[in-house]
C-alpha angles and dihedrals in degrees: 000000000000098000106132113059132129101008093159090045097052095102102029100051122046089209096063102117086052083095087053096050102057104084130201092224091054093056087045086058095058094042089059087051084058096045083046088049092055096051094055097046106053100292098291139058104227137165115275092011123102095256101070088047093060086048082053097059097029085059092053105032074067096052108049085050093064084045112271133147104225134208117196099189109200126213141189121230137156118252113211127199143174113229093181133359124256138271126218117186130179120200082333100316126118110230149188123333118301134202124198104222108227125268088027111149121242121264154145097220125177111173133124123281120262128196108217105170106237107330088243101111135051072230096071099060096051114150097355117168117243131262080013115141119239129226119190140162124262120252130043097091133341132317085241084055088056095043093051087050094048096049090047096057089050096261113170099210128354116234110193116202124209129211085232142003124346125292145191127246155170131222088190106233147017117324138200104215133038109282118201139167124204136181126258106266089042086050084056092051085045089053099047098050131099097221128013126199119195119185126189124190101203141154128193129185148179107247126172114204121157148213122245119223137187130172123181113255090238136058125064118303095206090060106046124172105212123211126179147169125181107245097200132106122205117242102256086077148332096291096214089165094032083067127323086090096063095035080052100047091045096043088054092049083060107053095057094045084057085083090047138090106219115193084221123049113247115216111195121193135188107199119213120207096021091133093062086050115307088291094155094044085045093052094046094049103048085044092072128093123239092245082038080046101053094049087060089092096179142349114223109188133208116192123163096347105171101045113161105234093033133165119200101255111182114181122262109239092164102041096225095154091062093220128130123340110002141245120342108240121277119311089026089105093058095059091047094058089048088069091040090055084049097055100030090056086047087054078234117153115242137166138203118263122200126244098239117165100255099104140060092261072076097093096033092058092047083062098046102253113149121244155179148163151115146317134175108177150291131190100334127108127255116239126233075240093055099038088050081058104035102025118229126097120324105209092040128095113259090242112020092190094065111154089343128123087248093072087107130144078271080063093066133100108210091202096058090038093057093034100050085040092054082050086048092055102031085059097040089050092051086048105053098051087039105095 
């Protein structure tokens, strides 16, 4: 139970029994809505499937309930799949391992192989024969850039070549011609053929999906205070810990606000498609205004917040690990030692974790939108140095479950969830009747 927060704020912030308020066995409830939602809807949650959309609604039935006025704002995205792998064959040999980059069209090319340096420059594709298929290194620009080249000059198929074993990409968006990628020995052997046939077996197509947005109707609106969690699964499952655990833990802290009168204004979002790129947090943010934009005052983040073999990963504003990206923009610093503050007065362990890209703080940070959070852990491996602090098995990732059918509500650990969902409402709290 969350009955002990915010002890030393009782008498300065009106808000303080917010933290209280906000019970384990609630966010569990809606976890196990998620997990019911999944089951009826093919076993996942995804974007563009029936079973986000019942998330969607699920989210903001809830919502207007406690109160809310709710936006579900609705995009469009291409949604990319595989339907076979790909074949590679050199003068009528089948050869090396081959990945079909995502968003390749689907195709059956022969043509000869062509070098073309990196793909990167008009310059590289002088001359190239049409309906030729290119083969370039990897590096230099994206593998959209490359494509684009390669299409432009009349190439049949794109071959991308790494420097070492075979990888995995994206062009982006939809492409014209096959698009593969291919490991080092299996480029030699490319290079080396006569004629060269890449098929493809592909399928794109135009989905809507939407996110899903609240704000209390009091506080000041040109001085918001912005939370959110993706409330997407990918398809492989019904993603209860990535990330039903941090939609929960924020729909219930809105729930409760919902009785409060913040001094600032708190926005919550639910982002839809964030699993095929932060679609849902990019839209949304390129949506806005510049004048909507400035009174956006800062992002925090909650992503996989209840993994079972977690550690506390709070993000790094200052960059005072020195490890990854660099700092969060100004002000970034600041959200990160709120949770600091929170851990630190629990006598709770807690790391820094880098602000890497791979979450819908993503696009708020690009802006220049302060912003902060949790983490607890994905695929990665614990150390022998963070199972020593945390506890749990060093050598093992930190969910085991990641993007698998098996992140059920089996998949949660109910101590990182309460915990990270006290932080979530300690430093909300201190927030909102901060102005």
């Amino acid at each position: 139970m969350i009955t002990h927060l915010l002890v030393a704020f009782a008498v300065a912030l009106p808000g303080a029994p917010l933290a209280e308020d906000v019970q384990i066995a609630n966010i569990l409830g809606h976890l196990r809505a998620f997990q019911a939602i999944a089951d009826a809807h093919g076993g996942n949650r995804a974007a563009g499937t029936p079973g986000y959309d019942a998330s969607a609604d699920y989210v903001a039935a809830r919502l207007r309930e406690a109160g809310y006025d709710v936006e579900q704002q609705f995009f469009q995205f291409d949604h990319y799949r595989e339907l076979f792998p790909a074949r590679l064959v050199a003068d009528g040999k089948d050869v090396g391992k081959i990945t079909t980059l995502s968003f390749s069209a689907s195709g059956d090319v022969t043509g000869r192989p062509q070098p073309a340096g990196t793909g990167c420059l008009n310059a590289d594709f002088t001359d190239f024969p049409a309906g030729g298929v290119a083969v370039v290194d990897r590096g230099g620009c994206t593998f959209a850039a490359k494509a684009a080249n390669a299409t432009a000059a009349g190439a049949g198929a794109l071959v991308v070549v790494n420097q070492g074993g075979t990888f995995a990409g994206s062009t982006g968006a939809p492409q014209r011609i096959p698009v593969v990628g291919v490991d080092a020995t299996t480029g030699m052997e490319v290079a080396d053929a006569r004629q060269l046939r890449v098929a493809t077996s592909t399928d794109t197509t135009r989905q809507i999906t939407s996110n899903v947005i609240a704000q209390t109707k009091g506080g000041a609106s040109d001085d918001v205070v912005m939370v959110g969690a993706h409330l997407d699964s990918v398809r492989q499952g019904p993603g209860i810990n990535d990330n039903g655990s941090g939609s929960a833990a924020v729909l219930e802290v809105a729930l409760k606000m919902a009785a409060y009168q913040p001094d600032r204004a708190i926005r919550f979002a639910w982002w839809g498609a964030e699993e095929l790129g932060l679609l849902g947090s990019t839209y949304y943010v390129s949506s806005l205004s510049p004048e909507e934009r400035e009174k956006v005052k800062m992002y925090l983040n909650f992503d996989m917040i209840a993994s079972p073999n977690h550690t506390f990963g709070i993000y790094d504003g200052d960059d005072s690990d020195g490890v990854g990206e660099g700092p969060g923009p100004e002000g970034s610093a600041e959200i990160e030692q709120e949770f600091v503050r929170f851990f630190a007065e629990r006598g709770l362990p807690y790391k820094g974790t880098d602000f890497s890209g791979r979450s819908d703080y993503g696009p708020f940070v690009g802006v220049g939108i302060p912003a902060g959070g949790l983490f607890t852990g994905a695929e990665t491996e614990k150390t022998e140095r963070e199972a020593k602090l945390f506890g749990g098995q060093a050598g093992a990732p930190m969910d085991t479950c990641y993007h698998q059918a098996c992140d059920t509500t089996q998949n949660i650990d109910a101590h990182a969830l309460e915990v990270s969902a006290d932080a979530m409402a300690t430093v909300i709290t201190e927030l909102a009747w901060r102005r």
